[in-house]
PDB file of N, CA, C and O in Angstrom:
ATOM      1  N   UNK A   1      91.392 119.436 -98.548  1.00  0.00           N
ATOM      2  CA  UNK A   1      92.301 119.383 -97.436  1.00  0.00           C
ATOM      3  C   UNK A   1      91.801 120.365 -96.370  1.00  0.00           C
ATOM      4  O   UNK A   1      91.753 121.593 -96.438  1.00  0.00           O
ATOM      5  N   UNK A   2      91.328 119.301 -95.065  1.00  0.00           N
ATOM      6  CA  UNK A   2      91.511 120.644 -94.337  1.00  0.00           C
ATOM      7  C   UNK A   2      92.313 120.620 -92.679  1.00  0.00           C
ATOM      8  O   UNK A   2      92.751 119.599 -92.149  1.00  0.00           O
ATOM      9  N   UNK A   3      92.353 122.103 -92.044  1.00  0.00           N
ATOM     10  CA  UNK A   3      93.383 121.466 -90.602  1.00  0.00           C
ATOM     11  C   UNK A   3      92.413 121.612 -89.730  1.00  0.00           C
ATOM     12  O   UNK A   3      91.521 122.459 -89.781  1.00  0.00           O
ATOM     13  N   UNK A   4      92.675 120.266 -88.398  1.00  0.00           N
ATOM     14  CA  UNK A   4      91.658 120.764 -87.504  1.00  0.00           C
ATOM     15  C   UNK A   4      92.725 120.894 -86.421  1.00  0.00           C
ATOM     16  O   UNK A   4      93.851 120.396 -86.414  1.00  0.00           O
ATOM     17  N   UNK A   5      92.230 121.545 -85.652  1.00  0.00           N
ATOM     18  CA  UNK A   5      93.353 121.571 -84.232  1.00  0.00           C
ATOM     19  C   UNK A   5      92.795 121.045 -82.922  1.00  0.00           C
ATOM     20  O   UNK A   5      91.804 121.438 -82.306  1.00  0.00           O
ATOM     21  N   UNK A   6      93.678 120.034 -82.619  1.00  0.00           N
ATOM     22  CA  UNK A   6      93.534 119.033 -81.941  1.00  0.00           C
ATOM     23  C   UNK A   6      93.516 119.364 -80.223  1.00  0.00           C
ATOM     24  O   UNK A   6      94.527 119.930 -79.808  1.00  0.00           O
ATOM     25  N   UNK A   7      92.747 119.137 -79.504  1.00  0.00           N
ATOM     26  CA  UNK A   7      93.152 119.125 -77.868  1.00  0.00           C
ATOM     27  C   UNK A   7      92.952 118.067 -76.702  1.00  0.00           C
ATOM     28  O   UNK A   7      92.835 116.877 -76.995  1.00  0.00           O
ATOM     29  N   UNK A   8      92.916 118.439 -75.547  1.00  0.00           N
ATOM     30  CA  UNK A   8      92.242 117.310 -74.998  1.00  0.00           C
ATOM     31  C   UNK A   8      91.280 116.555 -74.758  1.00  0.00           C
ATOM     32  O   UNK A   8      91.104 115.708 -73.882  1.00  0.00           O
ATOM     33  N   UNK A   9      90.630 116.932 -75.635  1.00  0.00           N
ATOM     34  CA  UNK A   9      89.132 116.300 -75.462  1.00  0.00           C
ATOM     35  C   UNK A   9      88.905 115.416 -76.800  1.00  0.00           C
ATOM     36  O   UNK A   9      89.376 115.892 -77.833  1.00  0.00           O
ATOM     37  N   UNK A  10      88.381 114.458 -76.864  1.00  0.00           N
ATOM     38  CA  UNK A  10      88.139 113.466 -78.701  1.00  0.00           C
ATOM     39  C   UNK A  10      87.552 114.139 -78.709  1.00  0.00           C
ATOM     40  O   UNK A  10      86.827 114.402 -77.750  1.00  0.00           O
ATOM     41  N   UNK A  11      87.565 115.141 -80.445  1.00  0.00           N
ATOM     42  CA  UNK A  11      86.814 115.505 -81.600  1.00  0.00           C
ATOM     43  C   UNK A  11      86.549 114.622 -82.674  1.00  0.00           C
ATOM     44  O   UNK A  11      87.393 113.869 -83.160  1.00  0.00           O
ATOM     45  N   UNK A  12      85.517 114.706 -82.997  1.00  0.00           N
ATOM     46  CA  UNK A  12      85.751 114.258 -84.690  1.00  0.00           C
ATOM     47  C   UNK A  12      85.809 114.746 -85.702  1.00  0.00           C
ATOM     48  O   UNK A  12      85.052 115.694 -85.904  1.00  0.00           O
ATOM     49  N   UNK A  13      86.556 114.394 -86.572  1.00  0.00           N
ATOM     50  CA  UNK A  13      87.555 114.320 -88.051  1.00  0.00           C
ATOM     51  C   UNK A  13      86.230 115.469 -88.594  1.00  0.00           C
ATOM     52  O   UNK A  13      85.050 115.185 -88.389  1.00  0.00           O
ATOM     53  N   UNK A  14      86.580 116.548 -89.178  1.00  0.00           N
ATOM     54  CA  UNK A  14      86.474 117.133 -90.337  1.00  0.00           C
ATOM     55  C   UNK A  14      85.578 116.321 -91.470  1.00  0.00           C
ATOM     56  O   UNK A  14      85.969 115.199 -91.791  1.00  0.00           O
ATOM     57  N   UNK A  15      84.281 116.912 -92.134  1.00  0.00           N
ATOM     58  CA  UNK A  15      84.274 115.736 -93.292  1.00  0.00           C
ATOM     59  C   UNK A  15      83.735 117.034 -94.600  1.00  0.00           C
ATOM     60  O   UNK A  15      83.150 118.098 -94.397  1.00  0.00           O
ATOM     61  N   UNK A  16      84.351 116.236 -96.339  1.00  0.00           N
ATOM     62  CA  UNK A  16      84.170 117.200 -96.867  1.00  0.00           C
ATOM     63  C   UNK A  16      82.649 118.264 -96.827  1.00  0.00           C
ATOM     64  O   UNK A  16      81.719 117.820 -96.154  1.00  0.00           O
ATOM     65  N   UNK A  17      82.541 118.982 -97.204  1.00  0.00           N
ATOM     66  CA  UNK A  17      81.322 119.601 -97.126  1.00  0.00           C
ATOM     67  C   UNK A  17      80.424 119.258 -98.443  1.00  0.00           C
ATOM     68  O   UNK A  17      80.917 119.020 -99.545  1.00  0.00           O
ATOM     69  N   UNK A  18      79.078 119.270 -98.165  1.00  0.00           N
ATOM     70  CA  UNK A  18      78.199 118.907 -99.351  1.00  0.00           C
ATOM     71  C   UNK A  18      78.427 119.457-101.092  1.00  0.00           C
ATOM     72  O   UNK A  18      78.147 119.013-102.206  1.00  0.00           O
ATOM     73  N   UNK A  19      79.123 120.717-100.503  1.00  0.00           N
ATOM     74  CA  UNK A  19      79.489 121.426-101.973  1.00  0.00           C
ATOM     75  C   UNK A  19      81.171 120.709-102.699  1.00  0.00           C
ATOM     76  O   UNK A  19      81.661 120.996-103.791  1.00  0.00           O
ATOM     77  N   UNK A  20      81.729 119.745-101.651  1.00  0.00           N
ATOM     78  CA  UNK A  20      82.997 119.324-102.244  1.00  0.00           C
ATOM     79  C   UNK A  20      82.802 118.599-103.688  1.00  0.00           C
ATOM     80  O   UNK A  20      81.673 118.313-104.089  1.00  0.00           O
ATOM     81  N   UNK A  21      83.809 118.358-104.339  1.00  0.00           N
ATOM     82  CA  UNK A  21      83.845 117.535-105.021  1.00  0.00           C
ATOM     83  C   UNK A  21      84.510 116.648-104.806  1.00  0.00           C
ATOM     84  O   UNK A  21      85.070 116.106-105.759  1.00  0.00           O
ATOM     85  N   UNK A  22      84.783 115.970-102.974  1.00  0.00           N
ATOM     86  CA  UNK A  22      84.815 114.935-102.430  1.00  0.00           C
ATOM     87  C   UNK A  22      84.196 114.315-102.062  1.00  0.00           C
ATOM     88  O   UNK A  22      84.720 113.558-101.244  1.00  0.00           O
ATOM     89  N   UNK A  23      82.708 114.100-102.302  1.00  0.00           N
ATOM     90  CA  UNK A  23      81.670 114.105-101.563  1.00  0.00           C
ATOM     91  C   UNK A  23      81.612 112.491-100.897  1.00  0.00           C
ATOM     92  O   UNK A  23      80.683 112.225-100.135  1.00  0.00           O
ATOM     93  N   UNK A  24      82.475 111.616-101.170  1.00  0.00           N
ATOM     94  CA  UNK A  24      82.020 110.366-100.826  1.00  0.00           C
ATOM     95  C   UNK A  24      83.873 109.438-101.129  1.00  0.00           C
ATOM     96  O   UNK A  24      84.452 108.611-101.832  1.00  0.00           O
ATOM     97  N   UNK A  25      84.053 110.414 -99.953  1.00  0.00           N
ATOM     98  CA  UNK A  25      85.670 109.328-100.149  1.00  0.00           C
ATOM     99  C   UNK A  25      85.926 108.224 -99.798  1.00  0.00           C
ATOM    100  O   UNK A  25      85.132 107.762 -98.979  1.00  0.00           O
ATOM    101  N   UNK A  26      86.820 107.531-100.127  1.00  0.00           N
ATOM    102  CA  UNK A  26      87.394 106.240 -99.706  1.00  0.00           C
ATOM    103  C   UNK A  26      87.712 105.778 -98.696  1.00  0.00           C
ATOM    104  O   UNK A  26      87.283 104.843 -98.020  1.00  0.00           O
ATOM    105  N   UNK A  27      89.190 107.076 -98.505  1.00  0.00           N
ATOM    106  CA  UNK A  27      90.055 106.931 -97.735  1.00  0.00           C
ATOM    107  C   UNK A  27      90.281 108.494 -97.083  1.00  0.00           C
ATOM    108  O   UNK A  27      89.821 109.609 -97.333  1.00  0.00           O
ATOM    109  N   UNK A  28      91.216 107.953 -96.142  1.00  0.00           N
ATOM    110  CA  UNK A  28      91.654 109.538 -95.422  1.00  0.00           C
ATOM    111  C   UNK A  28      92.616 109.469 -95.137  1.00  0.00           C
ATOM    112  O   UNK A  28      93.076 108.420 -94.686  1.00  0.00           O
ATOM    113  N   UNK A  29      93.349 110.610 -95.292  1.00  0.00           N
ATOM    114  CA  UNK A  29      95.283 110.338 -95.066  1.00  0.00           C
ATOM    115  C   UNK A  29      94.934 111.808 -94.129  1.00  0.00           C
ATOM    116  O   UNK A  29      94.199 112.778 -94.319  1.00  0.00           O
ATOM    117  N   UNK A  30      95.933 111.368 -92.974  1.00  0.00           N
ATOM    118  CA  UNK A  30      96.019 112.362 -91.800  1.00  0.00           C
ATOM    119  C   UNK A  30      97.728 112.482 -91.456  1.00  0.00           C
ATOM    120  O   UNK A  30      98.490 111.518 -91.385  1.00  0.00           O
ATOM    121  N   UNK A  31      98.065 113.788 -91.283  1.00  0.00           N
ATOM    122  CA  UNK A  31      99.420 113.978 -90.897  1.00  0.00           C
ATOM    123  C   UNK A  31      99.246 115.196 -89.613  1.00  0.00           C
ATOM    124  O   UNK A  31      98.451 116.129 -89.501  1.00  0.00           O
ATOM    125  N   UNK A  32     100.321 114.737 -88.768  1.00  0.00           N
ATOM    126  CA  UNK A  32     100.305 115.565 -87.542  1.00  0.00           C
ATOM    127  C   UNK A  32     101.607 116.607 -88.151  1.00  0.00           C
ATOM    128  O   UNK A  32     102.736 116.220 -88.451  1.00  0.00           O
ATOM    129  N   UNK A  33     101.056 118.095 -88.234  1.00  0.00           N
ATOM    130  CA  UNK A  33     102.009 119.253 -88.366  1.00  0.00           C
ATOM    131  C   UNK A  33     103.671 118.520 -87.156  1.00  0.00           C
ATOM    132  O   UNK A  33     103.857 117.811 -86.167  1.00  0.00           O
ATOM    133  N   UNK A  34     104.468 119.350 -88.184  1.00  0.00           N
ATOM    134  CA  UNK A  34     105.874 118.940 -87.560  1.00  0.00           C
ATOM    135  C   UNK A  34     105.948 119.555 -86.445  1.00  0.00           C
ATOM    136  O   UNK A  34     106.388 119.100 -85.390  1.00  0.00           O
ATOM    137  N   UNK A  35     105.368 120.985 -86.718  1.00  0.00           N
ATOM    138  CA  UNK A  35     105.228 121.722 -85.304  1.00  0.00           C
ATOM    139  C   UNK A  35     104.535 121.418 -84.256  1.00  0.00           C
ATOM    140  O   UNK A  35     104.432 122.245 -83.349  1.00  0.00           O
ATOM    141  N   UNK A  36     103.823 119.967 -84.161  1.00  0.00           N
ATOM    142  CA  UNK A  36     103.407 119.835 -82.862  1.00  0.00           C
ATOM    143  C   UNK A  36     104.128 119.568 -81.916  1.00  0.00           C
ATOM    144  O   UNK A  36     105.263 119.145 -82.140  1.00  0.00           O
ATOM    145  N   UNK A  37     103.501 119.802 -80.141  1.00  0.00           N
ATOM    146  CA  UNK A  37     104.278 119.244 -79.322  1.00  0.00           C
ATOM    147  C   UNK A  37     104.578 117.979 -78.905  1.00  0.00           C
ATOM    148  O   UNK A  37     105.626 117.435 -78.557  1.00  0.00           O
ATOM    149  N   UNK A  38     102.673 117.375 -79.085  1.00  0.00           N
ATOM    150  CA  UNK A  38     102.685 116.246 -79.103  1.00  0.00           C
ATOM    151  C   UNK A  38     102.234 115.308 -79.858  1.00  0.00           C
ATOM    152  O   UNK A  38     102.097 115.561 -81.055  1.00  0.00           O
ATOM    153  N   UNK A  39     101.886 113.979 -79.344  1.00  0.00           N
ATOM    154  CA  UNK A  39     101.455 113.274 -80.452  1.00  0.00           C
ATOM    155  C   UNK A  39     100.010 113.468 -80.007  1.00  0.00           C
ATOM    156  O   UNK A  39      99.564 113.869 -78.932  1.00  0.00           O
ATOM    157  N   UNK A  40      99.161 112.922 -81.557  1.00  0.00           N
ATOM    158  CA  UNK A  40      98.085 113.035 -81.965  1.00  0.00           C
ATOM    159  C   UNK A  40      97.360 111.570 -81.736  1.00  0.00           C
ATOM    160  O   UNK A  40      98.211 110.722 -82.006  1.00  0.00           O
ATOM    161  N   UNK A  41      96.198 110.974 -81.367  1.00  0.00           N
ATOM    162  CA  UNK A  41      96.077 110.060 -81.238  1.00  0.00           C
ATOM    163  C   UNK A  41      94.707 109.479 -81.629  1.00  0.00           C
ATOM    164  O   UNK A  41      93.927 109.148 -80.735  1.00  0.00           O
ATOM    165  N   UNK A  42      94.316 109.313 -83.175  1.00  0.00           N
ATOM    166  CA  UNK A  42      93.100 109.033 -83.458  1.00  0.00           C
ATOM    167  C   UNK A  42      92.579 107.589 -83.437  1.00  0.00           C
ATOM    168  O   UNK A  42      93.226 106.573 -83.691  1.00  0.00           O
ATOM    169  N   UNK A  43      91.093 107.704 -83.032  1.00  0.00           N
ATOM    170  CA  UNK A  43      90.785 106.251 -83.305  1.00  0.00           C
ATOM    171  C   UNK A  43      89.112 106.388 -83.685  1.00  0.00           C
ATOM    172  O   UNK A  43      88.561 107.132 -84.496  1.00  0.00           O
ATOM    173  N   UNK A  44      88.413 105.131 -82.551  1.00  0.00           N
ATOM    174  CA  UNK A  44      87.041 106.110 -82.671  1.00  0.00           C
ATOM    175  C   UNK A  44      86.255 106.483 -81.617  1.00  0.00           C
ATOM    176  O   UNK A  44      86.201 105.467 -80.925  1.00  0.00           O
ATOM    177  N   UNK A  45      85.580 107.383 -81.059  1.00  0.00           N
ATOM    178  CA  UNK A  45      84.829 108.419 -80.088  1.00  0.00           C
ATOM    179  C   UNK A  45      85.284 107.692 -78.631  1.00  0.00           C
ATOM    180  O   UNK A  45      84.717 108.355 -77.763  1.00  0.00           O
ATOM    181  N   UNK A  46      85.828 106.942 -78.185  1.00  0.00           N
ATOM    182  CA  UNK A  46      86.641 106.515 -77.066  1.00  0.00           C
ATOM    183  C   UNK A  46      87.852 106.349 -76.676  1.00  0.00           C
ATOM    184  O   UNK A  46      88.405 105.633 -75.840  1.00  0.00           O
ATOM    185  N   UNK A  47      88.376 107.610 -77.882  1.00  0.00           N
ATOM    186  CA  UNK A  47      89.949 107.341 -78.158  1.00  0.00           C
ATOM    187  C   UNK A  47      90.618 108.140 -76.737  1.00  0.00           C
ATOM    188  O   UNK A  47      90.152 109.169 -76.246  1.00  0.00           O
ATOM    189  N   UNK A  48      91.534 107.565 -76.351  1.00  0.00           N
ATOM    190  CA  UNK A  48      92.420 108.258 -75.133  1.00  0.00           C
ATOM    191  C   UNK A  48      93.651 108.650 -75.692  1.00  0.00           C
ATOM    192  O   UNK A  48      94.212 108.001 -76.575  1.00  0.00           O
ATOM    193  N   UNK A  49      94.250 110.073 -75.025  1.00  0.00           N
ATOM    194  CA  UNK A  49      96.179 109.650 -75.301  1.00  0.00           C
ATOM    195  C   UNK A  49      96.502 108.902 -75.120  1.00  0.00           C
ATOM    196  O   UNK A  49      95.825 108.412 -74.216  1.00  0.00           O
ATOM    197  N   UNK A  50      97.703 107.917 -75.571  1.00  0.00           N
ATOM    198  CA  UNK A  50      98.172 107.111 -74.667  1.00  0.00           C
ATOM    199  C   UNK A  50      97.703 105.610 -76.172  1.00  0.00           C
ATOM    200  O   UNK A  50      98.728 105.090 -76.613  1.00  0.00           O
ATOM    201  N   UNK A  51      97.064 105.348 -76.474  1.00  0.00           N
ATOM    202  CA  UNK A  51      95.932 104.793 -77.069  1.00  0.00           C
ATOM    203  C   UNK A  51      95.497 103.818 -76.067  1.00  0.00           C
ATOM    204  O   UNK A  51      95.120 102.813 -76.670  1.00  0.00           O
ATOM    205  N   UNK A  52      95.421 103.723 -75.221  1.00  0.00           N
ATOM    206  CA  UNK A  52      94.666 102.528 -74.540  1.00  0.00           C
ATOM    207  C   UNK A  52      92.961 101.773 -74.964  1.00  0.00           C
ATOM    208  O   UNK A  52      92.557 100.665 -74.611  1.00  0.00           O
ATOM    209  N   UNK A  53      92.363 102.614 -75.654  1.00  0.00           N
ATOM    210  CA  UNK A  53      91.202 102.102 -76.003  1.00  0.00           C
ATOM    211  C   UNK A  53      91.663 101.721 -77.728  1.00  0.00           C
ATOM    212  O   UNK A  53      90.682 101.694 -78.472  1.00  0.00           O
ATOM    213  N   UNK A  54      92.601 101.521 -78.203  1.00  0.00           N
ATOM    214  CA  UNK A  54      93.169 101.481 -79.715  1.00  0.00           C
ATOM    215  C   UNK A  54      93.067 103.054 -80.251  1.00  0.00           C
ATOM    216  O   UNK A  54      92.660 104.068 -79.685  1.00  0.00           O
ATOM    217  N   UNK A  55      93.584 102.837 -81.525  1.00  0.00           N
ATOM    218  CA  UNK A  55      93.598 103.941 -82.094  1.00  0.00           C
ATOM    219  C   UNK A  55      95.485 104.235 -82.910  1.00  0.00           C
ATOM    220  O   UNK A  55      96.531 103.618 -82.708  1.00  0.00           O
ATOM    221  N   UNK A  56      95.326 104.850 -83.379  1.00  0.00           N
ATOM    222  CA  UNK A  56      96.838 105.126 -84.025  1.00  0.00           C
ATOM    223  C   UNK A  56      97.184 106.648 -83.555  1.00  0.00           C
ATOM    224  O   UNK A  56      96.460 107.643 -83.570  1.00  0.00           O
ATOM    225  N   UNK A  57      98.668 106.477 -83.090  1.00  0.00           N
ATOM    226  CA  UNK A  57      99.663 107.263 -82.791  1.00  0.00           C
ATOM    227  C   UNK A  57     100.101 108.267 -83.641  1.00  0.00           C
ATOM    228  O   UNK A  57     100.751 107.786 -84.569  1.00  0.00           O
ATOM    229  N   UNK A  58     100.007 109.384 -83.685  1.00  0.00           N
ATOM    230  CA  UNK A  58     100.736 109.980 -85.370  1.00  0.00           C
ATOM    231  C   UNK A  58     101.860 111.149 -84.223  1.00  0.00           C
ATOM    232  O   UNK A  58     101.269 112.189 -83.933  1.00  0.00           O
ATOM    233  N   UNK A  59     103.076 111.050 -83.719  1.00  0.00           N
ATOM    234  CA  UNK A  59     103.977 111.800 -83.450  1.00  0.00           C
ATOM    235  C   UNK A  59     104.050 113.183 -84.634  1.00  0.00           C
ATOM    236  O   UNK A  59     104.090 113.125 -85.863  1.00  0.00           O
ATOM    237  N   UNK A  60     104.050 114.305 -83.789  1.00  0.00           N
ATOM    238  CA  UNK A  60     104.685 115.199 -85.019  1.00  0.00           C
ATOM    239  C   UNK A  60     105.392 114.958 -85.979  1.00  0.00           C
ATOM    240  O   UNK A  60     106.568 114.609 -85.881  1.00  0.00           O
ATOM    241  N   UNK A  61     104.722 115.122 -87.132  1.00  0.00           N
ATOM    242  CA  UNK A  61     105.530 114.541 -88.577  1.00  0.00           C
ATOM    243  C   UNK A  61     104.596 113.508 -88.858  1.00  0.00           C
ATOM    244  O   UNK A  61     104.141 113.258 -89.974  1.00  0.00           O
ATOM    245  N   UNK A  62     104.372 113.015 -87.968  1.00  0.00           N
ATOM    246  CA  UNK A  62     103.741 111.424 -88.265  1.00  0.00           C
ATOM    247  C   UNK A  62     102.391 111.648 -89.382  1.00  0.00           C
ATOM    248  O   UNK A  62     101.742 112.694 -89.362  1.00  0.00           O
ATOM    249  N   UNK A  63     102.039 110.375 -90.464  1.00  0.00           N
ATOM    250  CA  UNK A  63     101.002 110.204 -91.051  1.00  0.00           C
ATOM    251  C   UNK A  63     100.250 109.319 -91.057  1.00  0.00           C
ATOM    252  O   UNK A  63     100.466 108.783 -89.970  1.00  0.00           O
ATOM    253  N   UNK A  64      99.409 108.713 -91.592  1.00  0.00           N
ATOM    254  CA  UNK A  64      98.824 107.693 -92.213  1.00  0.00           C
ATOM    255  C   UNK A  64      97.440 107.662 -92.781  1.00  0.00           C
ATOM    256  O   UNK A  64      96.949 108.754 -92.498  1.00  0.00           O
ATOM    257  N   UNK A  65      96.417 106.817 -93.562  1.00  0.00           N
ATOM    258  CA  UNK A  65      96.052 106.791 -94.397  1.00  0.00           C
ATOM    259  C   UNK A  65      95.050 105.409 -94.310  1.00  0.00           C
ATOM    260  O   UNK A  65      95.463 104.274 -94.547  1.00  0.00           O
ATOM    261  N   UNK A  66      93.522 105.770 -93.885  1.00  0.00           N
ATOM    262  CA  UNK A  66      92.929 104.915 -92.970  1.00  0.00           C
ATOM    263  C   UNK A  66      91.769 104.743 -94.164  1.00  0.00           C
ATOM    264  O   UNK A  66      91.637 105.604 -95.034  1.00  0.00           O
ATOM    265  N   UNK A  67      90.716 103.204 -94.096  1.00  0.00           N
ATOM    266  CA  UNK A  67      89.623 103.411 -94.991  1.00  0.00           C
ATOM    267  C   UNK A  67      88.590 104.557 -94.492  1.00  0.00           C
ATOM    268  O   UNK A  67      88.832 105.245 -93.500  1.00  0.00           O
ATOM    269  N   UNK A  68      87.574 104.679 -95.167  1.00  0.00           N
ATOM    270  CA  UNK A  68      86.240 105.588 -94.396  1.00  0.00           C
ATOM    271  C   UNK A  68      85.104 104.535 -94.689  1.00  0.00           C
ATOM    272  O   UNK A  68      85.197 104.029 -95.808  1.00  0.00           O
ATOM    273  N   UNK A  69      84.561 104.312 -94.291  1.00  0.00           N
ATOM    274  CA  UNK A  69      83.525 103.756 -94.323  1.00  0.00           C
ATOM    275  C   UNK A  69      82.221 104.397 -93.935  1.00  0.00           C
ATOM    276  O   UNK A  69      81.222 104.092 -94.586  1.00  0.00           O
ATOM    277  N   UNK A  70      82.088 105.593 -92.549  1.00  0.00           N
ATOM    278  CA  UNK A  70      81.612 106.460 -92.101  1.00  0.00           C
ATOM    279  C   UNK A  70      82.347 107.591 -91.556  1.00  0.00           C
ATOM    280  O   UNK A  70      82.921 107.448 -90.476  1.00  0.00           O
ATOM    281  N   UNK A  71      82.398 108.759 -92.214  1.00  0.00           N
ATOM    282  CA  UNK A  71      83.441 109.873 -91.417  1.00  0.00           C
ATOM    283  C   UNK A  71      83.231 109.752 -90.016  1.00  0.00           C
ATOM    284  O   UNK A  71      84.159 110.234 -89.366  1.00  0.00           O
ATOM    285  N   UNK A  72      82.345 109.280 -89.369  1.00  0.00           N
ATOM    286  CA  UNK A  72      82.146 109.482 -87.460  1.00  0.00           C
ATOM    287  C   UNK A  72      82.797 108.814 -87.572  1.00  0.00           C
ATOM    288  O   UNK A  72      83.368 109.043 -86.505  1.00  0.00           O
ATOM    289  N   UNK A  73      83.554 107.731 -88.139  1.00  0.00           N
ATOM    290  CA  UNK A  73      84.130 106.658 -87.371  1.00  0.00           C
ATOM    291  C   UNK A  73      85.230 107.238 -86.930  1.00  0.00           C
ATOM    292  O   UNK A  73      85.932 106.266 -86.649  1.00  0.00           O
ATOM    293  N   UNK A  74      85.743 108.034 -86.725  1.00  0.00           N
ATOM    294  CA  UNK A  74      87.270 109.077 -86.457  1.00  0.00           C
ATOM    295  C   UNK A  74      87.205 110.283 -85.451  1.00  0.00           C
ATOM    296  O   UNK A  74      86.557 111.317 -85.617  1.00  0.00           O
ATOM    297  N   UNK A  75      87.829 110.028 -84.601  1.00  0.00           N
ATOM    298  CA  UNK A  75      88.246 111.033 -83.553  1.00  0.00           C
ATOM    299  C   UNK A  75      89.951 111.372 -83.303  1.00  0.00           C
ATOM    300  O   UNK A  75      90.870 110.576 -83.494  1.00  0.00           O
ATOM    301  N   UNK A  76      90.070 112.898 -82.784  1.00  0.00           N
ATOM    302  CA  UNK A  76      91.220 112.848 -82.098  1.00  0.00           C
ATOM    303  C   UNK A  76      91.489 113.584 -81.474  1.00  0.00           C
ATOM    304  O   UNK A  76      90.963 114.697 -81.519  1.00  0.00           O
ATOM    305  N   UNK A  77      92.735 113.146 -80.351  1.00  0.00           N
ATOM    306  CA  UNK A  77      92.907 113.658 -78.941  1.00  0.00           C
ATOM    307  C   UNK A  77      94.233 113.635 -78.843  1.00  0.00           C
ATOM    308  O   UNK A  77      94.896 112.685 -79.260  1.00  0.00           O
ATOM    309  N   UNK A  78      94.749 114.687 -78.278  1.00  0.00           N
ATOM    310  CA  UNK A  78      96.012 115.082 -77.949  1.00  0.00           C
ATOM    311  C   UNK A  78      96.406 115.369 -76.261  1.00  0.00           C
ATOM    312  O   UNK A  78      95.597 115.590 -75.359  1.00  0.00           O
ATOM    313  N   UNK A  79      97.944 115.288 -76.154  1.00  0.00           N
ATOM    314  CA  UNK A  79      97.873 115.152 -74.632  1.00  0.00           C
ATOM    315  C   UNK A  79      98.128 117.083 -74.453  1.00  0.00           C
ATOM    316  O   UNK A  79      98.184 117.265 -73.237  1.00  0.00           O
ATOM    317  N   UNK A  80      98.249 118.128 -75.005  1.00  0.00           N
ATOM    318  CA  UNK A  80      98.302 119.044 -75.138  1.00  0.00           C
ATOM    319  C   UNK A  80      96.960 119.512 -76.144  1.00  0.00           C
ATOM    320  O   UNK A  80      96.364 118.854 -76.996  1.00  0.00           O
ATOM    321  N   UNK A  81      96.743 120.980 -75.655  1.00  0.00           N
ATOM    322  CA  UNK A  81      95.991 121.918 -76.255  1.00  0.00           C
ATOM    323  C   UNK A  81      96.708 122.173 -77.598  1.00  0.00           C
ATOM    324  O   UNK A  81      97.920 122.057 -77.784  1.00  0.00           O
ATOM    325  N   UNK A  82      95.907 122.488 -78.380  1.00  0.00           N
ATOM    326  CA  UNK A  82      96.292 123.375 -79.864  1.00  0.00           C
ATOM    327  C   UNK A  82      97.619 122.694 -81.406  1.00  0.00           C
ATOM    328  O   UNK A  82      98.413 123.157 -82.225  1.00  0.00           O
ATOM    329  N   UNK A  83      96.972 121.167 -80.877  1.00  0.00           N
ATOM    330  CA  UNK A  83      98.271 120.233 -81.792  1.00  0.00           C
ATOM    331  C   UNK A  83      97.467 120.383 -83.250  1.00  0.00           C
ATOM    332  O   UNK A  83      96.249 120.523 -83.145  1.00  0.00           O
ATOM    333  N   UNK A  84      97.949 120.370 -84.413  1.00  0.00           N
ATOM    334  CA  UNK A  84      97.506 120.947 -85.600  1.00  0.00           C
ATOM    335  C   UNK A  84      97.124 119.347 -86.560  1.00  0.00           C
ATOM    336  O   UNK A  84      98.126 118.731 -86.921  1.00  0.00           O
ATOM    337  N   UNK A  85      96.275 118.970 -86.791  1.00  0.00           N
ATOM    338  CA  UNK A  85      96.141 117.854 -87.683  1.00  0.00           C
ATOM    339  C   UNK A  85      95.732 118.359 -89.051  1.00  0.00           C
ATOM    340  O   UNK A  85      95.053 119.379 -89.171  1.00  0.00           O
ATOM    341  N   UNK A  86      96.186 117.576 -90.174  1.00  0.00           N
ATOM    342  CA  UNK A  86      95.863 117.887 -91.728  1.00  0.00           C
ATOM    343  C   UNK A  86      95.228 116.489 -92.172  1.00  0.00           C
ATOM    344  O   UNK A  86      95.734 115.370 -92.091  1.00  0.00           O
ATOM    345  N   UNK A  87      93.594 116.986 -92.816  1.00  0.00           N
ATOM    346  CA  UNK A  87      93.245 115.999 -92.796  1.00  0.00           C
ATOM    347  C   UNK A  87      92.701 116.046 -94.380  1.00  0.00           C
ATOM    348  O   UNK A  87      92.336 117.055 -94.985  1.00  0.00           O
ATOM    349  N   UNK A  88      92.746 114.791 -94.838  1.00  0.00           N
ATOM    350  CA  UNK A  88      93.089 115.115 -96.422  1.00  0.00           C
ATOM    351  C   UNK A  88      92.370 113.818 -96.726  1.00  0.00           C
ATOM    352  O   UNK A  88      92.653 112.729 -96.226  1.00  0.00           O
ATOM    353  N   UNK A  89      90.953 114.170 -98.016  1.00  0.00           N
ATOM    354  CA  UNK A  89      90.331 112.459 -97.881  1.00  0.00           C
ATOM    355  C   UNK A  89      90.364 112.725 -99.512  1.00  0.00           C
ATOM    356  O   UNK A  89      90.354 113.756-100.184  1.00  0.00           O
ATOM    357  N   UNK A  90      90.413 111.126 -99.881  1.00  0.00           N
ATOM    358  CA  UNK A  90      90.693 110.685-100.903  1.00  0.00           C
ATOM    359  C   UNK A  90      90.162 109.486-101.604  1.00  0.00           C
ATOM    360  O   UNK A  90      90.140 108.341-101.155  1.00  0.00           O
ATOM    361  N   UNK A  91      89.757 109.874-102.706  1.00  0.00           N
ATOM    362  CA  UNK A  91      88.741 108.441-103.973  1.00  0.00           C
ATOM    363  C   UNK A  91      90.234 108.097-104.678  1.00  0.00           C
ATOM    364  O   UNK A  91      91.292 108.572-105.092  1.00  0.00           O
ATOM    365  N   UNK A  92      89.385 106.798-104.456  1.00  0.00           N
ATOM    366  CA  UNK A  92      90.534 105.766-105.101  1.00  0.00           C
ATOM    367  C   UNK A  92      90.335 105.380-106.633  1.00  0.00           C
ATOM    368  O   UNK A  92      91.135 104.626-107.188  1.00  0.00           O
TER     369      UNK A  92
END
């Protein structure tokens, strides 16, 4: 599990490190801290707030739980500085 903190600019997703004993996950379950201001908005490296280029919405509180196929495939962007994402990948 780890948190990245989100701003205005697309980042991409966190991926485990070579020493994990995640080394080759499935899936990825992402939750936006309750304490954010805003929403979180991942998709992939053309993601906007707003989602206009696609991508999923995660409102503070919000989760969900996407395949991986390639960790780049994941970015995220917030309409505020310093929104907290938990990003948590997982073998099925």
């Amino acid at each position: 599990m780890q948190q990245m903190v989100v701003g205005t600019g697309a980042a991409a997703l966190p991926f485990p490190s070579v020493d994990s004993e995640m080394k080759n996950p499935e899936k990825i379950m992402l939750q936006a801290l309750t304490t954010n201001t805003e929403s979180i908005f991942v998709g992939k490296s053309n993601v906007v707030v707003g989602g206009a280029n696609g991508g999923h919405e995660l409102p503070p509180g919000g989760n969900i739980i996407l395949p991986v196929s390639n960790h780049r495939d994941y970015y995220a962007v917030a309409a505020a500085a310093s929104q907290k994402l938990q990003v948590t990948y997982l073998a099925v």
